[in-house]
C-alpha positions in Angstrom: 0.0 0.0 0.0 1.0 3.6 -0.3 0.2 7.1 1.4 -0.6 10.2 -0.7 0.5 13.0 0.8 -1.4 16.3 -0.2 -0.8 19.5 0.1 -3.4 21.1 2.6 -3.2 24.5 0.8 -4.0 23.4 -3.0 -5.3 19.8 -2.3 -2.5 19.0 -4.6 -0.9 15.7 -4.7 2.8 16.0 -3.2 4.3 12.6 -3.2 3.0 8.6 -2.8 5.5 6.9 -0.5 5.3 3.0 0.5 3.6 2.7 4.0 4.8 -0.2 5.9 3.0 -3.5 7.3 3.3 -6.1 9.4 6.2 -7.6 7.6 8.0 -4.7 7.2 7.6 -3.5 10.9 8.7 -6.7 12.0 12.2 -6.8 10.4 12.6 -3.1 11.5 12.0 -4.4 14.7 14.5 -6.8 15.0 17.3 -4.1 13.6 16.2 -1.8 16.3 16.4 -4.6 18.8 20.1 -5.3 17.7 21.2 -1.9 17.4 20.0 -0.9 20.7 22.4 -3.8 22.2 25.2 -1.9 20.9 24.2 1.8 21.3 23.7 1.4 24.8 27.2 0.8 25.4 28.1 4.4 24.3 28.4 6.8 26.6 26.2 10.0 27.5 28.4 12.2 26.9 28.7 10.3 22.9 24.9 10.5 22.6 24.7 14.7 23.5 27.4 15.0 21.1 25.4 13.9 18.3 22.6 15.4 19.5 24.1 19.0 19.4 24.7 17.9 16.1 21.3 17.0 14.9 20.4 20.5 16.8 22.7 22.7 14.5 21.7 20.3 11.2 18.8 21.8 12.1 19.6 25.6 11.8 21.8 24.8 8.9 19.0 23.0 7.1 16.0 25.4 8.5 15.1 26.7 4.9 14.4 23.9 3.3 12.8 21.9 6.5 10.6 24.9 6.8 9.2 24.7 3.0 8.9 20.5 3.1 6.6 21.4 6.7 4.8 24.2 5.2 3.8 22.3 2.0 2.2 19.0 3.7 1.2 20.9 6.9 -0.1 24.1 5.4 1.0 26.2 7.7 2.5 29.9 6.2 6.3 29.5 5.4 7.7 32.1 8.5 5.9 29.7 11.4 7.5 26.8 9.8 10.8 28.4 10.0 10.1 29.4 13.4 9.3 25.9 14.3 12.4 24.6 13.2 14.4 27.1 14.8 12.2 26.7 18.2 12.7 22.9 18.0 16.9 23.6 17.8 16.6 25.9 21.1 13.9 23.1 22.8 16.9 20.4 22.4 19.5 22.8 24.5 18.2 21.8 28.1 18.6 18.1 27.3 22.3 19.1 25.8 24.0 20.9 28.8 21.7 19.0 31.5 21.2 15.2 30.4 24.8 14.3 31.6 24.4 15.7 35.3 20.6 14.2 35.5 22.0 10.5 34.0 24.7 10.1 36.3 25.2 7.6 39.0 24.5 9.4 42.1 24.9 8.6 45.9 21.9 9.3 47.8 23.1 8.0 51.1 25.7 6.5 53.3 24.2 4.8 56.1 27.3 2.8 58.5 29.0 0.9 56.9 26.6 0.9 53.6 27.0 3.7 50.7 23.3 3.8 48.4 23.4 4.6 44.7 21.0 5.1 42.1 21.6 4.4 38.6 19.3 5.4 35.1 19.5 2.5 32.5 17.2 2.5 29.1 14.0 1.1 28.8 14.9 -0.6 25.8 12.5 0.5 22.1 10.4 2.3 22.5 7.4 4.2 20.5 7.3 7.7 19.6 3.7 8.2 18.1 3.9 12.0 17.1 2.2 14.4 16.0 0.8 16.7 12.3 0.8 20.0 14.4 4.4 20.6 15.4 6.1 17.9 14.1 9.6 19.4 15.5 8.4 20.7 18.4 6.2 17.8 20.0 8.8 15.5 18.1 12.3 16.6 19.9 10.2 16.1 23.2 10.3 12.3 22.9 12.8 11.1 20.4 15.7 13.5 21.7 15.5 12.3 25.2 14.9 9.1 24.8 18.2 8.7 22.0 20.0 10.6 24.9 19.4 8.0 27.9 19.8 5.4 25.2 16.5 3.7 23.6 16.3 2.7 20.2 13.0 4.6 18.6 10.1 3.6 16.8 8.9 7.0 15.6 5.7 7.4 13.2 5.0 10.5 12.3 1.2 11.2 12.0 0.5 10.8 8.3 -0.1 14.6 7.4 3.6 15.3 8.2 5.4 12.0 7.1 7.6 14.4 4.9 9.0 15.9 7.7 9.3 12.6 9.9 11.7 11.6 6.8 13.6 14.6 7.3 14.2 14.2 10.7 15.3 10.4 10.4 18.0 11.9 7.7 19.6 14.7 10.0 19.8 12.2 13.1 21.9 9.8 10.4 24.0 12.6 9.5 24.6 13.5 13.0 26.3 9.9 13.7 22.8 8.5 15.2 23.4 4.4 14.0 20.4 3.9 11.5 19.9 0.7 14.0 18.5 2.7 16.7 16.1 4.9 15.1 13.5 3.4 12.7 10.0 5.5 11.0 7.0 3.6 10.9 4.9 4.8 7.9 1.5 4.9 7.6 -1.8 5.6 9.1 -3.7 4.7 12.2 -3.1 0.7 11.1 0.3 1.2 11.5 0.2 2.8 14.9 -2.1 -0.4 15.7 0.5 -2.5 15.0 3.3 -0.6 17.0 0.8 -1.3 20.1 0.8 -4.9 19.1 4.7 -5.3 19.3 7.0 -6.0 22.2 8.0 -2.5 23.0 9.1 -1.2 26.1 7.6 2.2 26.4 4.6 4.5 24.0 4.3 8.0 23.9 1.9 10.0 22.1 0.7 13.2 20.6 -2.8 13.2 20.2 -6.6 13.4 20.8 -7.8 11.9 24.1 -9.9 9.8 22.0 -6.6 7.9 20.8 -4.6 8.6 23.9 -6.6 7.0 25.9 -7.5 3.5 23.1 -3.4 3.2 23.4 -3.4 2.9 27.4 -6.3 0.6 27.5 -4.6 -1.4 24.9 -0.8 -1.6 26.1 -2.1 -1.7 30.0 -1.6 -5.2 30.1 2.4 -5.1 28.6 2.9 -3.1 32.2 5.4 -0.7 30.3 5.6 3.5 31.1 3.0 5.0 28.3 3.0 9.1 27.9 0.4 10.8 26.5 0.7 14.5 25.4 -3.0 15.3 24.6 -5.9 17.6 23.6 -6.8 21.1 26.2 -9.5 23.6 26.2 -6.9 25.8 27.8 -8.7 29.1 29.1 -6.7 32.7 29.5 -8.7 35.4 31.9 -8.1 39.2 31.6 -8.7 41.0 35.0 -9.5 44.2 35.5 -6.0 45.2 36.3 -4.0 45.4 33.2 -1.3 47.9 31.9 -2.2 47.8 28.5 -5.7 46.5 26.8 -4.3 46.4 23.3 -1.3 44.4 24.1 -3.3 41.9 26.2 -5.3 41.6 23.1 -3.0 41.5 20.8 -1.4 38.6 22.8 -4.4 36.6 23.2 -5.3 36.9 19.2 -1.7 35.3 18.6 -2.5 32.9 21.5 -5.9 32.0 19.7 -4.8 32.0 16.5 -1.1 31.3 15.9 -1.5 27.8 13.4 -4.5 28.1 12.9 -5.3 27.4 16.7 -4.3 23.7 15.5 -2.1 23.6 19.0 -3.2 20.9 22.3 -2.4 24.9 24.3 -3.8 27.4 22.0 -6.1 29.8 23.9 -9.4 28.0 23.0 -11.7 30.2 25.3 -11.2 33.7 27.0 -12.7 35.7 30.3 -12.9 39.1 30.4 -14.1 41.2 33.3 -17.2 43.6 32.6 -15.1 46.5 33.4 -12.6 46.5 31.1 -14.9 43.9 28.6 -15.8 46.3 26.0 -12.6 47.8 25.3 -10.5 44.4 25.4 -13.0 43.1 22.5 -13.2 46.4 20.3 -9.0 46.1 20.2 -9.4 42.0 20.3 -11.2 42.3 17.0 -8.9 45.0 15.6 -6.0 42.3 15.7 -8.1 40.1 14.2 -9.1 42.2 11.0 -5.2 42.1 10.5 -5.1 38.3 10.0 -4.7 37.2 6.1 -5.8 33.9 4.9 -3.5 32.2 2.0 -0.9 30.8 0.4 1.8 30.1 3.3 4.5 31.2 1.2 2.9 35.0 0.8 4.9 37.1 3.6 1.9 38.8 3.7 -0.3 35.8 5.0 -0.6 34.9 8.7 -3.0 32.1 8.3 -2.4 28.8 6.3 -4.5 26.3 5.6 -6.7 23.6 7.9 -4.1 20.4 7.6 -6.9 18.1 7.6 -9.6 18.9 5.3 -12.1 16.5 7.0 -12.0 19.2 10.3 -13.5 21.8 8.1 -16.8 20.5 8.8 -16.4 20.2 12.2 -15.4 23.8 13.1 -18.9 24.0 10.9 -21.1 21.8 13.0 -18.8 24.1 16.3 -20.2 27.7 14.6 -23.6 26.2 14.0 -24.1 25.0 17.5 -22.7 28.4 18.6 -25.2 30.2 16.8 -28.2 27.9 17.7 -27.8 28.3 21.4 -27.3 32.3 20.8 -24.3 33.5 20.2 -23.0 36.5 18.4 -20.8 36.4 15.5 -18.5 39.3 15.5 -16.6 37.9 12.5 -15.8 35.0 10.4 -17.5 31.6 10.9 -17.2 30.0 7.5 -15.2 28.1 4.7 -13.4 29.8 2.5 -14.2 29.0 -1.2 -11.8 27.8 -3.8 -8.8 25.5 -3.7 -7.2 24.6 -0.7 -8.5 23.6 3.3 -9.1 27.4 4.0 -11.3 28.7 7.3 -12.4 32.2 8.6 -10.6 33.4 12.0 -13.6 33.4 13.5 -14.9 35.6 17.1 -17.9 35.0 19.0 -19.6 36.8 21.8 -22.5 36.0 24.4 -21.4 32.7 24.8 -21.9 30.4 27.7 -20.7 27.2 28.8 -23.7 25.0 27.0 -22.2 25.6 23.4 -19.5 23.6 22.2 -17.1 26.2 21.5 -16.4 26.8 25.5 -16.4 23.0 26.2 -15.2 21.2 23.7 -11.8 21.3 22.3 -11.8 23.4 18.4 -8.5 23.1 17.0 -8.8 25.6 14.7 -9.5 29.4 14.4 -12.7 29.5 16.7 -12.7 31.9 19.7 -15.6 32.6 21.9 -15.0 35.6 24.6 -17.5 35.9 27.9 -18.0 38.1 29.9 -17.3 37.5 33.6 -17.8 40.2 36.9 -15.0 39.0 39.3 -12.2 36.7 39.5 -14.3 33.8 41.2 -16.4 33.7 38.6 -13.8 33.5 35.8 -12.0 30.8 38.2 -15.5 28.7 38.1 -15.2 29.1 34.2 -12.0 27.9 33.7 -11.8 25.2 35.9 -15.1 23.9 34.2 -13.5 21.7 31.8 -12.8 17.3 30.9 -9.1 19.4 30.1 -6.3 20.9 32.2 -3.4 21.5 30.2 -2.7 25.3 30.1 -4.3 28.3 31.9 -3.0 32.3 31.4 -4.1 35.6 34.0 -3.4 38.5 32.7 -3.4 41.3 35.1 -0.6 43.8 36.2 -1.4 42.5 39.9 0.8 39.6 40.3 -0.1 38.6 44.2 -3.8 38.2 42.8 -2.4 36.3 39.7 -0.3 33.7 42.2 -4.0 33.4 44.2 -5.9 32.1 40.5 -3.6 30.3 39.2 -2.8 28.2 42.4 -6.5 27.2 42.3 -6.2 26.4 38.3 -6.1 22.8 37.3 -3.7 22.5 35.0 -0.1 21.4 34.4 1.1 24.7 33.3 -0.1 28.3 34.5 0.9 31.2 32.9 0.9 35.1 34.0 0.8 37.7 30.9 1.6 35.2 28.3 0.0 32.0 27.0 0.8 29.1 24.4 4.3 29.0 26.0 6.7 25.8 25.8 10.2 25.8 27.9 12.3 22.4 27.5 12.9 23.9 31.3 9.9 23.1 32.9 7.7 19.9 32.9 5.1 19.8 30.7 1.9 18.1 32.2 -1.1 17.9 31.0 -4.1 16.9 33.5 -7.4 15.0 33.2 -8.0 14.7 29.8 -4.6 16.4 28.7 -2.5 13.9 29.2 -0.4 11.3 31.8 3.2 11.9 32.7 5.3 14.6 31.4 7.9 15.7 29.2 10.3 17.9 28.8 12.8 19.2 32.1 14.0 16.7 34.4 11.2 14.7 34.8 11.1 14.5 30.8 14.5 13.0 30.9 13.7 10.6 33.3 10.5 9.0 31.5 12.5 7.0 29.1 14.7 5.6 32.1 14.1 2.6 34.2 15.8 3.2 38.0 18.5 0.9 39.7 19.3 1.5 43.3 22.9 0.2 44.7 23.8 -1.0 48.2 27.5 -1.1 48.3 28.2 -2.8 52.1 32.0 -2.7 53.1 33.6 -6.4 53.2 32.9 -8.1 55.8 
């Protein structure tokens, strides 16, 4: 079988590549199974090293990774680049810090007994990633798990197979043995056969729908699973800010930066009634400045839908809106012509029984409400299945601290939104996800703990 690749702009045809089967996974199997044998000899310090290079193959290569990205994901050209260049800075945390967080430590030496803990591999594991941000939900899982040691599986989601090719080439180049990182091709069949294999770990980037099929399924195997998924992620703006046109224009880039195809775009906002009027009259100013088309226009800040099937579902999202009384302050449909184009798209007087507040969009849908204090925009936000991001924008940061301790989700921010560190953990909660990546405790995922008891001779 093969997999036809189209661009999401034109609905052109961009390539037909093989897609791989049960056969074909096998064998790959067994060379990852080998290789990994052998790779784990190397040291940590050998694996960083060729890490750093894939990072600066990377920079050197941006251009063209950028354009490949842009034309099967349909996002404009400069985000593409971005990405690439974000995904490059992501990797330096596991770079200068992997070595210090790997190493054998002592933890205590009790009489005549000195206690060590060791990180060893889990073995291969499965990286099941992402259309959205290939790179940047990508280097989460395969860079950290190359760097303690595990061979990878990785499929890249089949509206950015392109781009999973190109990242298999620049981890060869950067002295990666081809033995240790293998791409499963394909669709969701070939996913469904990763789950059926002997792996020793699976992490995905996903819906909850899928997220939660692969736990049930590999819950038996008793092996670490990650999943990275959806959010309905909520940002509030108090009544306390320094400037209403930069809070709105951050929240319109938080909204609609790709398309609001992102598991932490801004998918709902609060606004209290006293500054509500003037926070939507410059919200919507921003908006007129978005421009639909062709990613590779520098004029363009909105590419196409990657999926053409979603089109009708931010459809049945605006319909449902304006059934249950919502104002449309601008957008809400298609776009005619060529291509998987859709209005950035604003609604008002909404309330918690449409769609658009509850369930997740991922796409250029935005519904503001109106809230009259901070208790009731806390009730709002917390009011969700999600919990992966949550942003307070106010110039008061004591009664930021006070919210977003009460907030249920893994990452809180104050005066910014749809923010990634390789820094700090990222956590999704509830419906958003189980474990974490990135930081420390990213790092630590793809190891498997050995404590030592060293006792003098007796």
């Amino acid at each position: 079988m093969s997999l036809k690749i189209y661009n999401p702009s034109n609905n052109e045809l961009i390539k037909e590549i093989p897609t791989d089967n049960s056969e074909t996974l096998a064998h790959k199997y067994e060379l990852l199974k080998n290789g990994v044998q052998e790779f784990q000899k190397t040291s940590v310090r050998d694996r960083i090293l060729m890490m750093s290079k894939f990072s600066d193959l990377l920079r050197k290569n941006k251009e063209h990774l950028a354009r490949v990205l842009s034309d099967e994901m349909g996002k404009p050209y400069s985000e593409a680049l971005g990405e690439v260049k974000g995904a490059a800075v992501k990797i330096q945390f596991f770079l200068q810090e992997s070595e210090k967080y790997l190493t054998k430590k002592k933890v205590n030496h009790d009489g005549g007994t000195e206690e060590f803990i060791s990180y060893e591999p889990l073995g291969i594991i499965a990286n099941i990633s992402a259309w959205n941000y290939p790179y940047l939900v990508g280097v989460n899982i395969f860079v950290p798990a190359l760097i303690c040691g595990n061979g990878v599986f990785y499929k890249p989601s089949e509206y950015s197979t392109l781009t999973g090719i190109e990242i298999e080439k620049l981890l060869f180049q950067a002295g990666f043995p081809p033995e240790v990182f293998k791409l499963a091709i394909g669709g969701a069949e070939v996913g469904e056969e990763l789950l059926n294999m002997p792996l020793d770990g699976y992490f995905f980037t996903g819906s909850y729908k899928t997220g939660k099929h692969i736990a049930t399924k590999v819950a038996p195997k008793l092996v670490p699973v990650g999943l990275e998924l959806g959010g309905k992620d909520p940002l509030y703006v108090t009544n306390k800010v320094s400037s209403i046109k930069d809070v709105a224009a951050s929240a319109v880039s938080g909204a609609f930066y790709n398309n609001g195809q992102s598991c932490c775009s801004v998918e709902r906002i609060y606004v209290h009634d006293e500054v509500y009027d003037e926070f939507l009259e410059e919200f919507l100013k921003e908006v007129e400045n978005l421009k639909v088309g062709n990613p590779f226009d520098k004029n363009i800040t909105q590419g196409a839908i990657s999926r053409k099937e979603h089109l009708s579902f931010l459809e049945e999202q605006v319909s449902d809106a304006l059934s249950k009384g919502a104002k449309l302050e601008t957008g809400g449909k298609v776009i005619s012509g060529p291509g998987n184009f859709f209005e950035p798209t604003v609604f008002t007087n909404v309330n918690h029984e449409m769609r658009i507040m509850t369930e997740e969009t991922f796409g250029p849908i935005i519904g503001i409400q109106r809230v009259t204090n901070d208790d009731e925009a806390l009730v709002h936000m917390n009011d969700t299945d999600y919990g992966l991001t949550a942003s307070v924008f106010t110039s008061e940061k004591g009664r930021a601290e006070k919210l977003m301790k009460k907030l249920d989700a893994g990452t809180c921010y104050l005066n910014c939104c749809d923010r990634v560190s390789g820094y700090t953990p990222w956590a999704g909660r509830k419906n958003s996800g189980l474990g974490a990546t990135l930081s420390f405790h990213g790092l630590y995922v793809f190891t498997k703990t050995k404590a030592w008891h060293f006792r003098q001779n007796m």
